[in-house]
N, C-alpha and C positions, 0 to 999 in steps of 0.2 A: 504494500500500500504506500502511496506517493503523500511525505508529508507535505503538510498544508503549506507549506514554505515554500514548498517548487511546486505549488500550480500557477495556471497560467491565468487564470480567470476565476471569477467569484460570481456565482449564477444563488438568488433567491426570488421566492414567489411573489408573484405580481399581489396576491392577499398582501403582504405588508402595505400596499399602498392605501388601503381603508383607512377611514379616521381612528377608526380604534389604534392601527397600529402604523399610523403615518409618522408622529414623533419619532418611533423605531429607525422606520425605513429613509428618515433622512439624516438621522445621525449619520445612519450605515453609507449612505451615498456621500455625505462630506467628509468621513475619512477617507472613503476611498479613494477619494478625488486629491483630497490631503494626502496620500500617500503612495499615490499614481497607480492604484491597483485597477488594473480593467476587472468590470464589473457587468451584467447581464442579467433581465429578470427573465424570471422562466417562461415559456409561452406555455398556456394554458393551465396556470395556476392561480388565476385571479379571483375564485372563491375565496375569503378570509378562511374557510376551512381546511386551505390547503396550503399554510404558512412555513407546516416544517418539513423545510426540503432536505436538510439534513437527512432527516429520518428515512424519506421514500426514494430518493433520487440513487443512483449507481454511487459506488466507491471507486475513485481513480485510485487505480494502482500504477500505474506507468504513465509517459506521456501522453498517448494516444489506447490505452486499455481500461474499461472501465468493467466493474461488477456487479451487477444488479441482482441483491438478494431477495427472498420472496416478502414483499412487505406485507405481513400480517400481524400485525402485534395481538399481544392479546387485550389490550383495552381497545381495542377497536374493532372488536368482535361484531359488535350488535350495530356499529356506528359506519358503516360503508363509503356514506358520503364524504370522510376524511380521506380517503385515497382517491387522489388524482389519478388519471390513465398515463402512469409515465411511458407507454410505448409511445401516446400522440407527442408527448414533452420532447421524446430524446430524437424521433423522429424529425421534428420541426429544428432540432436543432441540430443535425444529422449525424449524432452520436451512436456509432453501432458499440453494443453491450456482448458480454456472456451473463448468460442468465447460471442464476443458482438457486436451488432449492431448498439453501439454509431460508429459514426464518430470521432475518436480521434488520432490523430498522440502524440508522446509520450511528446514532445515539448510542448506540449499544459496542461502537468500535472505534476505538482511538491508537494510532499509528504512533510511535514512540521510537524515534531511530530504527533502527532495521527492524524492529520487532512490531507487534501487533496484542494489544489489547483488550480482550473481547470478555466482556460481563458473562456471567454464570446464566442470563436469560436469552443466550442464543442455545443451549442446553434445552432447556425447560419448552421454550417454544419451539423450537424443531421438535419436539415431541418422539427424543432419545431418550428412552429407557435403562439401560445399562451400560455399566462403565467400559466393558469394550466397545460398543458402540458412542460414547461421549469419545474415546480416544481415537478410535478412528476417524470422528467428524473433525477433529483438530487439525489434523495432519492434511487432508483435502481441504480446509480453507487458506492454510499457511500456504499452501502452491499455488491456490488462486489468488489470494492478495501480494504474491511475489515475497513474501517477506524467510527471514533464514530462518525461525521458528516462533511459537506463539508465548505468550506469557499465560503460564498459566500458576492459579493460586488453590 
């Protein structure tokens, strides 16, 4: 996984632009502007429901590779209308993915120099049962976030 220091752009959802959460969204644009970081809102996320792109959007791992895990969390079981259609999103933006079938919202994984991060609720929600299978799901994400192994606690 590619830390956040070597990307090249910074894309969040057009939802920040509602009044509720317009203060947010112009701080964000006057650093960014202050700090010359090109920046991008997302096409087709302009429901306020669909503010955290973190969470649903792919994981860059490399310069041009990205990972799109299965966004299902589980508080948002009963709640559908908070998941955008990120194929229209990545599509409009002509970002081809690999898809994965972990359960991971983006929230859930944080890049740490060569290593990777990942909360005990990509476990729980992938809906892994037993600890050889918990050890196996690690080892297939580490080769897909490119990273040389996972931190695990």
């Amino acid at each position: 996984m590619i830390n956040n220091f070597y990307t090249n752009k910074v894309y969040f959802a057009k939802g920040l632009t509602f009044v509720k959460y317009l203060d947010v969204a112009t701080r964000l644009v006057n650093v960014f502007h202050r700090q010359k970081i090109a920046w991008e809102m997302l096409p087709q996320t302009s429901s306020p429901l669909h503010i955290w792109a973190r969470d649903y959007m792919p994981v860059q791992v490399r310069k041009d590779k990205f990972v799109r895990f299965c966004y299902a969390p589980d508080y948002l079981r009963e709640s559908p209308e908070y998941k955008p259609d990120t194929s229209a999103v990545l599509s409009e933006l002509g970002i081809e993915v690999i898809d994965s079938d972990i359960v991971l919202d983006g929230g859930n994984v944080v890049s740490c120099g060569d290593k990777v991060i990942l909360t005990d609720k990509i476990i729980r929600e992938s809906r892994v049962k037993s600890l050889p299978h918990k050890m196996a799901l690690l080892p297939s994400e580490k080769d897909t976030l490119g990273q040389k192994e996972p931190v695990q606690r």
